[in-house]
C-alpha positions as CSV (number, residue, x, y, z in Angstrom):
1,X,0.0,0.0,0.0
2,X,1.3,3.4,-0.9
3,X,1.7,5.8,1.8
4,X,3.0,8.9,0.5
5,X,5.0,11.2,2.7
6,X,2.5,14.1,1.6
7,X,-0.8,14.6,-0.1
8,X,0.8,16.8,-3.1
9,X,2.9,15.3,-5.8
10,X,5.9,17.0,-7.4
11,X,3.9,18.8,-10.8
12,X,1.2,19.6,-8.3
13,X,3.2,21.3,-5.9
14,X,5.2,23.5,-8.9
15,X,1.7,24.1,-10.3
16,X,0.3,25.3,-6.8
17,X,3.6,27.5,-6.1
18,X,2.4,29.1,-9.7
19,X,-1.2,30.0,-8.8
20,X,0.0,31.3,-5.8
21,X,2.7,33.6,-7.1
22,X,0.1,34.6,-10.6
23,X,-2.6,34.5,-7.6
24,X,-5.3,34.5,-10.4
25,X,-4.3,32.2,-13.2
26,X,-5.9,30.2,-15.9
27,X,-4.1,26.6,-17.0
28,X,-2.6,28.1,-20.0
29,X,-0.8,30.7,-18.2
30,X,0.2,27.9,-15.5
31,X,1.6,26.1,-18.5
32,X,3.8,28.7,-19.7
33,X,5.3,29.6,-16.5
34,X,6.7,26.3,-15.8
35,X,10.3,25.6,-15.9
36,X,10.1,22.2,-17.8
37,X,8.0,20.6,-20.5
38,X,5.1,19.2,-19.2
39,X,2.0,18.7,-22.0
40,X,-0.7,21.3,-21.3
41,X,-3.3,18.7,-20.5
42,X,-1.4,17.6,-18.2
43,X,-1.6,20.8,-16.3
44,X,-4.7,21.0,-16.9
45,X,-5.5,17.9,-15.2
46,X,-3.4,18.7,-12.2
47,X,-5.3,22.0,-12.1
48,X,-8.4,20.6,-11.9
49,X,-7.1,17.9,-8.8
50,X,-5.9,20.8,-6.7
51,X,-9.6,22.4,-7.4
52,X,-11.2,19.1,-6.1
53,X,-8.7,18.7,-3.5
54,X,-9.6,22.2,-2.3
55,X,-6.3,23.5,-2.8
56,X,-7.5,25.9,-5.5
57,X,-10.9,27.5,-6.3
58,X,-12.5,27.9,-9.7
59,X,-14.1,31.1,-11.3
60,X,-15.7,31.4,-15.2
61,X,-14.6,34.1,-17.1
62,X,-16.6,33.6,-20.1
63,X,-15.4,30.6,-22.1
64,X,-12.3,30.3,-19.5
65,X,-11.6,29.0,-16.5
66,X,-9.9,31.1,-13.9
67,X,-8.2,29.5,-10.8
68,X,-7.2,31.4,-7.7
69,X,-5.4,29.5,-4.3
70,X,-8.3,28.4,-2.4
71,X,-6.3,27.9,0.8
72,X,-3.1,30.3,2.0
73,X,0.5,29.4,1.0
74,X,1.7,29.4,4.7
75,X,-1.0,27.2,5.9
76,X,-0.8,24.4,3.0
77,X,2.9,24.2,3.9
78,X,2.0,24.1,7.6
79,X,0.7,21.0,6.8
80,X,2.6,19.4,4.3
81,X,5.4,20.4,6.7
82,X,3.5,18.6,9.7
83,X,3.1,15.6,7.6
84,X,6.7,15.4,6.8
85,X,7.5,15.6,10.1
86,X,5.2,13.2,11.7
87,X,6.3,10.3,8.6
88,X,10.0,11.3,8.3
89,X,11.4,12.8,11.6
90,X,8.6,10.7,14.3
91,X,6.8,14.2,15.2
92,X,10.3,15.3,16.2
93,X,10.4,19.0,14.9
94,X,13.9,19.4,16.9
95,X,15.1,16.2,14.9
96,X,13.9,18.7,11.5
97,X,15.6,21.4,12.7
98,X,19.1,19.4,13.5
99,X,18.8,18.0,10.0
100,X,18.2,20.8,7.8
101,X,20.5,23.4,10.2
102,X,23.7,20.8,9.4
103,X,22.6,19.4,6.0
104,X,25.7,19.4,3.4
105,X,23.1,21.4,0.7
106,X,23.2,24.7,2.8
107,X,25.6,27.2,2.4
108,X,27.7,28.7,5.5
109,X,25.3,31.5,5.0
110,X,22.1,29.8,5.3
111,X,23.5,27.7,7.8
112,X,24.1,30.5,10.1
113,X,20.2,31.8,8.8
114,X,18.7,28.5,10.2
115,X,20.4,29.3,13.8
116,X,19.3,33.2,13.5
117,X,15.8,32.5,13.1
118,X,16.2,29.6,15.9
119,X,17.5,32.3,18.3
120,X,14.8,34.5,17.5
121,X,12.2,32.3,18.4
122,X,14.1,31.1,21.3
123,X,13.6,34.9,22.4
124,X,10.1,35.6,21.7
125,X,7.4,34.8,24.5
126,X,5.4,32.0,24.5
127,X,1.6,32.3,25.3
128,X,2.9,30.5,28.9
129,X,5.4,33.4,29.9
130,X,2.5,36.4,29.3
């Protein structure tokens, strides 16, 4: 049985980071702002999944259809985030946070970015200390 580590594929998470940048977007334009060739029906057809999944919403403009995100950015990748953690990292987010802040991909630069923004919230007060 399949158990995928989240509920978006590859295409439909490029296609989702599109709408959300165009914020109003209809398949074709989706199709020419992607980076690699993927057949337009194709697109199409992912579009139309991320509609049904919720992830987008669907408005006619004439003989068109016109998709805008049906759900915030921040909060889809909440999620998808939550789910990686939970399946990858056993609901550890400190277990994340060690792996990405050492991971051979990210610069010095970044590196020391991770452990910034770590500090920060490390600073700010929690509900608990108000």
């Amino acid at each position: 049985m399949r158990n995928p580590i989240t509920s978006l594929g590859g295409t439909e998470m490029e296609i989702l980071r599109l709408v959300w940048s165009l914020e109003r977007a209809t398949a074709r334009e989706v199709h020419a702002a992607m980076d690699h060739q993927v057949a337009y029906t194709t697109v199409a057809t992912v579009i139309k999944n991320l509609a049904v999944k919720g992830y987008l919403s669907i408005e006619r403009d004439g003989a068109t259809y016109v998709y805008t995100p049906a759900r915030p950015a921040e909060e889809v990748r909440g999620s998808l985030l939550t789910s990686v953690v939970d399946k990858v990292f056993g609901g550890s987010a400190r277990t994340l946070i060690q792996t990405l802040a050492g991971h051979e991909s990210l610069t010095e630069t970044e590196q020391a970015e991770v452990r910034r923004l770590l500090d920060q919230l490390g600073a700010e007060p929690t509900a608990s200390d108000e």
